[in-house]
MIDOSE-1310 file (N, C-alpha, C; in nm, 2 decimals, decimal comma, always signed):
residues 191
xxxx	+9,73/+10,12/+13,69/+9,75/+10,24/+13,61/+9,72/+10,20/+13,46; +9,64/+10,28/+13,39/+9,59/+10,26/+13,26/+9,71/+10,37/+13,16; +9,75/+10,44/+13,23/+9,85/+10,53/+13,07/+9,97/+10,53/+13,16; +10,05/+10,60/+13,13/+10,16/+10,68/+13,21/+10,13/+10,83/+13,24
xxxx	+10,05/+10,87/+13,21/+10,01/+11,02/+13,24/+9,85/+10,99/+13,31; +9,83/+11,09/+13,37/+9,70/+11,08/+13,44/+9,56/+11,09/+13,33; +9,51/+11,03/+13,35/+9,39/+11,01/+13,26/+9,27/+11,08/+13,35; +9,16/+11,15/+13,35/+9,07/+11,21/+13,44/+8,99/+11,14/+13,43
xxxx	+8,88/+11,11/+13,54/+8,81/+11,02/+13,55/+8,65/+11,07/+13,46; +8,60/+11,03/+13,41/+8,45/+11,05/+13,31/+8,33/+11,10/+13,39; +8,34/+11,05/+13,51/+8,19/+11,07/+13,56/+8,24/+11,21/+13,67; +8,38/+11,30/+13,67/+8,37/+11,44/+13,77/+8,38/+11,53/+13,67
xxxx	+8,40/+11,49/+13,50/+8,41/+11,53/+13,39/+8,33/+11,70/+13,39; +8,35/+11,81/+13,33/+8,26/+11,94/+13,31/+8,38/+12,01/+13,18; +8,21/+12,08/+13,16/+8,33/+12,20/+13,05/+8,35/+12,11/+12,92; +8,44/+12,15/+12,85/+8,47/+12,06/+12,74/+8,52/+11,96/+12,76
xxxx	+8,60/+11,93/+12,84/+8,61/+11,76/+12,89/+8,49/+11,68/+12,86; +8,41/+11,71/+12,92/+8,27/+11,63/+12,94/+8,21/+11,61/+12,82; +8,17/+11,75/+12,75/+8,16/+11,74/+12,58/+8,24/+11,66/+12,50; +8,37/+11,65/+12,53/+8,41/+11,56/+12,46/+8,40/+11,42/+12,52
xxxx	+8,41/+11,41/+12,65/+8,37/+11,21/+12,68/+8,24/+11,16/+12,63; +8,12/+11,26/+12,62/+7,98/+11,27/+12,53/+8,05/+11,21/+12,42; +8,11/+11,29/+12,35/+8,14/+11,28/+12,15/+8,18/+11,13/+12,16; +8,28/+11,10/+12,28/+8,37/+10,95/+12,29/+8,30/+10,85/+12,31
xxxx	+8,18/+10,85/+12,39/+8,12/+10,74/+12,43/+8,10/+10,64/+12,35; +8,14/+10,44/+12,37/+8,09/+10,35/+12,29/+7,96/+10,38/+12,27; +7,94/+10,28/+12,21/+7,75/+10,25/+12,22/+7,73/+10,14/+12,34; +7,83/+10,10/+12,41/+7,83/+10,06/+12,56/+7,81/+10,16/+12,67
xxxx	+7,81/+10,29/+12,62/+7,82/+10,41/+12,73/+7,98/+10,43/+12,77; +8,03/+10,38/+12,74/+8,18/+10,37/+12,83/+8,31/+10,44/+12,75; +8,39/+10,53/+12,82/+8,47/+10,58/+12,71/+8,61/+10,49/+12,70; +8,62/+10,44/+12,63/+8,80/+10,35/+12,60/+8,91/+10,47/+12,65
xxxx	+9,03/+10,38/+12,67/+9,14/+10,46/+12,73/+9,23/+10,55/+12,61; +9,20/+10,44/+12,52/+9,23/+10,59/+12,35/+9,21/+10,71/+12,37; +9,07/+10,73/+12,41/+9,01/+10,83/+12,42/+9,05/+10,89/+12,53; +9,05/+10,84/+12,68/+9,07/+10,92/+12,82/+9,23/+10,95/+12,82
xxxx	+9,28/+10,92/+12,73/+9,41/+10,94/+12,75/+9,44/+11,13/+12,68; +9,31/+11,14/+12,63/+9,36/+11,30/+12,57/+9,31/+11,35/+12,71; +9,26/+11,35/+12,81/+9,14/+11,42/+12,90/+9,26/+11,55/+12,94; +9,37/+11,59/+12,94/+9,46/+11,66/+13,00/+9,44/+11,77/+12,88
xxxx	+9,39/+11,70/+12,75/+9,35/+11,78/+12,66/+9,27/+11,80/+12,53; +9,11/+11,80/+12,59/+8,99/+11,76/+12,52/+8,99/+11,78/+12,37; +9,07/+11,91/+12,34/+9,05/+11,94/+12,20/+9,11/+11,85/+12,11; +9,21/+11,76/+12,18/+9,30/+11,68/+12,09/+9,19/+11,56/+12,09
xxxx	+9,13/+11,49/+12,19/+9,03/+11,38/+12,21/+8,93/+11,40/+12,07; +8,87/+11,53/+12,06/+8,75/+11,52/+11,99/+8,81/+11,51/+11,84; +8,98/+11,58/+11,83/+9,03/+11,59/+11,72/+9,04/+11,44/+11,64; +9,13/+11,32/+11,76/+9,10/+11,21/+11,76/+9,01/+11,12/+11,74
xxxx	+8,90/+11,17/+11,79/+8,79/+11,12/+11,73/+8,71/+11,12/+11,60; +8,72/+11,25/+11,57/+8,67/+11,30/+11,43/+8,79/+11,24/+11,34; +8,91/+11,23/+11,36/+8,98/+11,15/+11,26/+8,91/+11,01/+11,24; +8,92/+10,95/+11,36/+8,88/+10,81/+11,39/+8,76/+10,79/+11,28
xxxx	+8,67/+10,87/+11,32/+8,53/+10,84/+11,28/+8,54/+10,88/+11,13; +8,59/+10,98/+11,07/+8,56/+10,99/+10,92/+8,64/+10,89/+10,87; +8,77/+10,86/+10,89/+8,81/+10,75/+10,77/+8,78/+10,59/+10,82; +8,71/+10,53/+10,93/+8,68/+10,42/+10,93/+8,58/+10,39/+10,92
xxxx	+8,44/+10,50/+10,98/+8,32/+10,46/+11,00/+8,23/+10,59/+10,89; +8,31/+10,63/+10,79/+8,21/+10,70/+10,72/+8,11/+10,66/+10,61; +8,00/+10,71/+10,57/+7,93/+10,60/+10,51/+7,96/+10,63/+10,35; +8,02/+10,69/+10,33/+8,05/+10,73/+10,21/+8,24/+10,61/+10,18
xxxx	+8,27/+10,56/+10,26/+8,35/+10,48/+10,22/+8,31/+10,37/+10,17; +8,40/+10,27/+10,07/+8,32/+10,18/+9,98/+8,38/+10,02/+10,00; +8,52/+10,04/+10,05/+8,54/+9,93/+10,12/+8,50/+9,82/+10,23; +8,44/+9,71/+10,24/+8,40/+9,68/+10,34/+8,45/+9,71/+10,49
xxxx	+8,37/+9,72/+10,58/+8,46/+9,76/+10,69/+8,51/+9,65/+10,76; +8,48/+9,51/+10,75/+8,58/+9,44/+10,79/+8,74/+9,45/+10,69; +8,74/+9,46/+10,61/+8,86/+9,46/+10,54/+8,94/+9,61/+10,58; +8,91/+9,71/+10,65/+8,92/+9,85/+10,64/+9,03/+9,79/+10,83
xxxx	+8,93/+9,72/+10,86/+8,97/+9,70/+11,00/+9,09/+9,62/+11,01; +9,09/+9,50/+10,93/+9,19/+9,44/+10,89/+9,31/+9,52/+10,88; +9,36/+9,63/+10,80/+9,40/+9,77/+10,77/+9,46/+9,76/+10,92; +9,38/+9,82/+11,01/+9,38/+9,88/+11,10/+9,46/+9,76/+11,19
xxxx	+9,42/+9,62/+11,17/+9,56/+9,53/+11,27/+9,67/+9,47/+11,20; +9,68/+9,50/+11,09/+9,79/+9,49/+11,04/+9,92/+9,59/+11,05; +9,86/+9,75/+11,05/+9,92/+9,87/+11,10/+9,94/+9,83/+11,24; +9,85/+9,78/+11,32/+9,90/+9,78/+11,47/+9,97/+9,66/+11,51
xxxx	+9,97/+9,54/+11,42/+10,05/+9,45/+11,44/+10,23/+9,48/+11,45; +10,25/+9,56/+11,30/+10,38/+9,62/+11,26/+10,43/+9,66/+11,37; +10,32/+9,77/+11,41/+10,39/+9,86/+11,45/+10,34/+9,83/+11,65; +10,35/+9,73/+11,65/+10,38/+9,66/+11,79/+10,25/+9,72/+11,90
xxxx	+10,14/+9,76/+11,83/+10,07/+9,81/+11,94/+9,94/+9,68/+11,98; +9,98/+9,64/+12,12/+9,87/+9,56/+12,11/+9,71/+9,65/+12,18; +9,73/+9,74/+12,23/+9,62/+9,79/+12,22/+9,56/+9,83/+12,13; +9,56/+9,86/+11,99/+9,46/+9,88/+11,89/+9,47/+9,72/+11,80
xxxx	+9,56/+9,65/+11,83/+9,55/+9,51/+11,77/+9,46/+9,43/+11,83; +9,45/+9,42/+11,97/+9,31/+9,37/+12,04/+9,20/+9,37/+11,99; +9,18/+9,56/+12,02/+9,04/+9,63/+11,98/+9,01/+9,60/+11,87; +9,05/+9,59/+11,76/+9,06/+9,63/+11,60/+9,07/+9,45/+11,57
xxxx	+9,11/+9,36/+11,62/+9,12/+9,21/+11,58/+8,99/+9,15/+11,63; +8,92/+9,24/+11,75/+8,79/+9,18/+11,77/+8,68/+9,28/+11,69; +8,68/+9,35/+11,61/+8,56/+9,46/+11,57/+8,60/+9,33/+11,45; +8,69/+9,34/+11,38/+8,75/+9,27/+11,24/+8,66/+9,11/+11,25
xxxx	+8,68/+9,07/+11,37/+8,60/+8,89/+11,37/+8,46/+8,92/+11,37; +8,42/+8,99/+11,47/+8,27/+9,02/+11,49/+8,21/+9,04/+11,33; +8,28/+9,17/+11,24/+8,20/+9,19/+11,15/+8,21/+9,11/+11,08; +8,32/+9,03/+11,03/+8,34/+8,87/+10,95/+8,25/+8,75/+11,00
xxxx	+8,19/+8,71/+11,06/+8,11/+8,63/+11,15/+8,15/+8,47/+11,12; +8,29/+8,48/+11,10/+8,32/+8,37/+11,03/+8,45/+8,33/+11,10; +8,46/+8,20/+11,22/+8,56/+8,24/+11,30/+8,69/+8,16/+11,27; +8,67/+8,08/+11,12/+8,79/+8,00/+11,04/+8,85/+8,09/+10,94
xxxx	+8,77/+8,21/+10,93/+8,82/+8,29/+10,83/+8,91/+8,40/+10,91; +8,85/+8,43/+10,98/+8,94/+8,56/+11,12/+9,05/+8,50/+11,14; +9,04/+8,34/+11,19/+9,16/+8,28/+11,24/+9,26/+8,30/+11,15; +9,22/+8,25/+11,02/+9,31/+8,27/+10,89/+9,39/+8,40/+10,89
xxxx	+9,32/+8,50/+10,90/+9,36/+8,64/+10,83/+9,45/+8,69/+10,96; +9,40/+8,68/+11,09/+9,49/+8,73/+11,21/+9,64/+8,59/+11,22; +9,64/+8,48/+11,18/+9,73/+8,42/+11,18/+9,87/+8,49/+11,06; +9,78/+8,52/+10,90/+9,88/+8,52/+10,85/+9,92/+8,65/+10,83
xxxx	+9,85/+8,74/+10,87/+9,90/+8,90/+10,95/+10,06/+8,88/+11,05; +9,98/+8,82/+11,16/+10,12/+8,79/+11,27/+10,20/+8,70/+11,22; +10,20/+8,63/+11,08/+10,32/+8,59/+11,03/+10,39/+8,65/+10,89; +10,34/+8,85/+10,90/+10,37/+8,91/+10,81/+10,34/+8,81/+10,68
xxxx	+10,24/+8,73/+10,70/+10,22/+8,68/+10,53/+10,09/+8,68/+10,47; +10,05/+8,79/+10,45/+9,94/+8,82/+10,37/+9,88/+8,72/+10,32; +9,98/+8,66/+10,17/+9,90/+8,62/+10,07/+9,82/+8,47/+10,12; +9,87/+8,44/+10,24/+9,77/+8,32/+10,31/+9,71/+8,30/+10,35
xxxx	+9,60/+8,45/+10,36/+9,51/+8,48/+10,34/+9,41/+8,55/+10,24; +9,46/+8,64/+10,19/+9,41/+8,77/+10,14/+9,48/+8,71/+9,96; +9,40/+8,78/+9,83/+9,44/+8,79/+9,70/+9,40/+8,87/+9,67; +9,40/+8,88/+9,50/+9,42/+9,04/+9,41/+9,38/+9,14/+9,51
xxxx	+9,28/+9,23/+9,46/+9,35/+9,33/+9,51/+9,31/+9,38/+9,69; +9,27/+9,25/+9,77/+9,29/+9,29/+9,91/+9,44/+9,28/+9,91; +9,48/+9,21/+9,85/+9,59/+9,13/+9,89/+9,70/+9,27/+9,84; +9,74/+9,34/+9,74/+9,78/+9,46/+9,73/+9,75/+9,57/+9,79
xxxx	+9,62/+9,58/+9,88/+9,62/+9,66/+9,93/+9,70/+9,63/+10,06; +9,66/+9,58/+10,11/+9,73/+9,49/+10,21/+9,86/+9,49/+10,24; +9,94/+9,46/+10,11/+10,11/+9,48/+10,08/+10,12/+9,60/+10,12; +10,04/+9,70/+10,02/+10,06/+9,81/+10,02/+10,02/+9,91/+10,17
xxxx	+9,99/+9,84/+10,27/+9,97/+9,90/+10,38/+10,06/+9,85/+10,47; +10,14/+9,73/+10,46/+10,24/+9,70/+10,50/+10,40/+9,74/+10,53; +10,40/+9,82/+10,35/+10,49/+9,87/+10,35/+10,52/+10,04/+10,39; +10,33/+10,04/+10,42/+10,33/+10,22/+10,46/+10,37/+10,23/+10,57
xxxx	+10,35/+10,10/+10,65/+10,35/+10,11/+10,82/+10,51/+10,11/+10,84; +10,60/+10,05/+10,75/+10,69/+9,99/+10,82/+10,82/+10,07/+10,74; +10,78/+10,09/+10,61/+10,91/+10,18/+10,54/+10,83/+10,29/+10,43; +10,79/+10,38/+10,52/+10,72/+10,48/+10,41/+10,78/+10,57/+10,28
xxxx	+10,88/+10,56/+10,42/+11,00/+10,62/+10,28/+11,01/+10,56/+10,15; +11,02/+10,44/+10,14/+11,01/+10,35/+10,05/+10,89/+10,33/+9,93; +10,78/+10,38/+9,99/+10,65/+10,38/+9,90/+10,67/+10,42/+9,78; +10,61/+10,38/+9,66/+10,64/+10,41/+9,54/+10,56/+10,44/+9,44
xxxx	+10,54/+10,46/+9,31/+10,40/+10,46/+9,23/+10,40/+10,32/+9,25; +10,45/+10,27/+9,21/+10,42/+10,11/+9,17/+10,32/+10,05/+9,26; +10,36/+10,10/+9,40/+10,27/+10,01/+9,52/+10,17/+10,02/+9,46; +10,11/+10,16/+9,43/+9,96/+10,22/+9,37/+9,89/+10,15/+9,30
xxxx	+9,96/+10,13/+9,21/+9,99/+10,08/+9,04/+9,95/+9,91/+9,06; +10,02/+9,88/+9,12/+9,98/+9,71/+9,20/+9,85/+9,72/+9,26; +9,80/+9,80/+9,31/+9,62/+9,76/+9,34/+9,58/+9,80/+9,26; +9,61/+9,88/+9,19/+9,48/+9,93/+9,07/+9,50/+9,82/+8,94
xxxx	+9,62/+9,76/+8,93/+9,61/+9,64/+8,84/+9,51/+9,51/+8,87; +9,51/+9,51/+9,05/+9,42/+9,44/+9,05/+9,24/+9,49/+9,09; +9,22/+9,56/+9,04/+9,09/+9,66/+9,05/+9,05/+9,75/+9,14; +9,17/+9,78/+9,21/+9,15/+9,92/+9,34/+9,14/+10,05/+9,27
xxxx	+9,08/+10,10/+9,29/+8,97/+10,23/+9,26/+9,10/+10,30/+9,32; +9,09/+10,46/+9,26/+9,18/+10,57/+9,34/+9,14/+10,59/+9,51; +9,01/+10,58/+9,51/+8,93/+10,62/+9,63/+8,94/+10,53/+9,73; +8,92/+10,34/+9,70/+8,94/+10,29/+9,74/+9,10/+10,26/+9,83
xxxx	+9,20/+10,29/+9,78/+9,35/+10,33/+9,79/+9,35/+10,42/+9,89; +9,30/+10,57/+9,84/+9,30/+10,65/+9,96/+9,23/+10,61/+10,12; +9,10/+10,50/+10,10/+9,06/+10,49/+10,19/+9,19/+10,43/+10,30; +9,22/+10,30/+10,24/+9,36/+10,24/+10,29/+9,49/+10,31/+10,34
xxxx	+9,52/+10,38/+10,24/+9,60/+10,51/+10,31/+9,54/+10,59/+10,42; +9,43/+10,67/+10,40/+9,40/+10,66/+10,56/+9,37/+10,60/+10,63; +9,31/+10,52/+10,67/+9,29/+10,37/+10,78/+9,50/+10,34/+10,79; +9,56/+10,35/+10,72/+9,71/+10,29/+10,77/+9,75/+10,40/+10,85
xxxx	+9,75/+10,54/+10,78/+9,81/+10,67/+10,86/+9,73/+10,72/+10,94; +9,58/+10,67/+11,00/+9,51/+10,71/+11,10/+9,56/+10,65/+11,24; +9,58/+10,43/+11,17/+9,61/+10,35/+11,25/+9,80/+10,41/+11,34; +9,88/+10,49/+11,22/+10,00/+10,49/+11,29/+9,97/+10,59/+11,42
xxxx	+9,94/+10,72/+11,35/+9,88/+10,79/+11,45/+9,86/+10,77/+11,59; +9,74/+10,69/+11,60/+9,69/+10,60/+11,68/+9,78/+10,55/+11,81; +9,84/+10,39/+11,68/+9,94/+10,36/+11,76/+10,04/+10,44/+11,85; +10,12/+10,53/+11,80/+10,22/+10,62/+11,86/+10,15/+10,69/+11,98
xxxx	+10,06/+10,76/+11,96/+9,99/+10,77/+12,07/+9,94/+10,67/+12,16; +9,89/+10,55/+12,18/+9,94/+10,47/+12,26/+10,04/+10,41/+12,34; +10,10/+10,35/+12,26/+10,24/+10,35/+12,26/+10,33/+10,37/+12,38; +10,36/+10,56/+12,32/+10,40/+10,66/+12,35/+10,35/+10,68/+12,48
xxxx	+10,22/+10,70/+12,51/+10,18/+10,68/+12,67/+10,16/+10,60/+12,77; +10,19/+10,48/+12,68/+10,16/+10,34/+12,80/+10,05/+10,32/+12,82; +9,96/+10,33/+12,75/+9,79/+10,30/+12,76/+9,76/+10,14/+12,71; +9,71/+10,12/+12,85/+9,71/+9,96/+12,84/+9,53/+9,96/+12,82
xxxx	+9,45/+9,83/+12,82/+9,34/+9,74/+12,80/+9,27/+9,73/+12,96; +9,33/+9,81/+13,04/+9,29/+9,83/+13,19/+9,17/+9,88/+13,20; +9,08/+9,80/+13,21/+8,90/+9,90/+13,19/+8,85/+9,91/+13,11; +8,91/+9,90/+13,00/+8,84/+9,88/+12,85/+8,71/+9,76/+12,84
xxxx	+8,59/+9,74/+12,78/+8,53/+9,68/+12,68/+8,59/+9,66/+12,55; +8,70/+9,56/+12,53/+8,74/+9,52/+12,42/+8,66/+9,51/+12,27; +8,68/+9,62/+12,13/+8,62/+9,61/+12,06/+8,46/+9,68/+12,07; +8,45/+9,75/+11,93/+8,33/+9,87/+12,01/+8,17/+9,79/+11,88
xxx	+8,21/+9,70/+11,82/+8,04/+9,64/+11,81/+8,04/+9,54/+11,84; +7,87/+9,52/+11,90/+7,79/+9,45/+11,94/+7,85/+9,29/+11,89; +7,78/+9,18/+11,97/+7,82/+9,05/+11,91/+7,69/+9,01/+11,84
């Protein structure tokens, strides 16, 4: 079993179901269980997706998208999800191509220690997505104030903010349904 609720299968798919496993499909053809896990209710899937897609993969973001993805397993580290920590730790190596440097950054992620990897202002952003995942209540100007000291743009900030509040999203919906790595193609680019 891939979730706790029934997931519909892709290929008896019709109707808006099917439109939406179209919108889902990797560039492997294959839809992840992220995705099959709305099939009970497509409008939320494509909803899911169009989040997905504008704040990680839009081209008008200015962050690199390894560092964006980064984002994305640090949020899922926190917050205990190893299915988007998987996915999102291998998209993050692939686009880095550098497999002493991945090692570095996923090591001092899972030992909540940033700065042994990461400086100025990844390295605030970073904090600062740390502390969105884990005590939001707690967020402050200052966090803000601390990447832009170290040259984080307003836009740049926002992107992070959403890449962290897309990734909680995310997570909880996983999570929450028991959606395991059962059938998955691990990570959606190419090597």
């Amino acid at each position: 079993m891939s979730s706790w609720i029934e997931m519909l299968p892709v290929k008896n798919a019709t109707g808006p179901l099917k439109d939406a496993y179209e919108l889902a499909k990797t560039p492997a053809g294959t839809v992840d269980n992220v995705m099959r896990v709305h099939s009970q209710r497509p409008h939320t899937m494509v909803g899911h997706l169009t989040l997905y897609r504008s704040v990680l993969h839009h081209p008008d973001n200015t962050l690199p998208l390894w560092f964006l993805e980064a984002v994305g397993v640090y949020t899922s580290l926190l917050n205990e999800c190893e299915y988007s920590f998987t996915h999102h730790c291998a998209n993050m190596r692939r686009l880095l191509k550098d497999d002493k440097h991945a090692d570095d950054i996923e090591s001092a992620l899972r030992d909540k220690s940033p700065e042994k990897a990461f400086s100025g202002k990844e390295l605030a952003l970073i904090r600062y997505t740390g502390k969105l995942t884990s005590t939001p209540g707690e967020v402050e100007a200052s966090d803000v104030e601390a990447a832009k000291s170290f040259g984080a743009t307003d836009g740049e900030i926002l992107e992070v903010n959403q890449v962290c509040a897309y990734f909680c999203y995310s997570n909880r919906t996983l999570n929450g349904l028991g959606v395991t790595l059962s059938g998955d193609d691990v990570g959606y680019y190419a090597n």
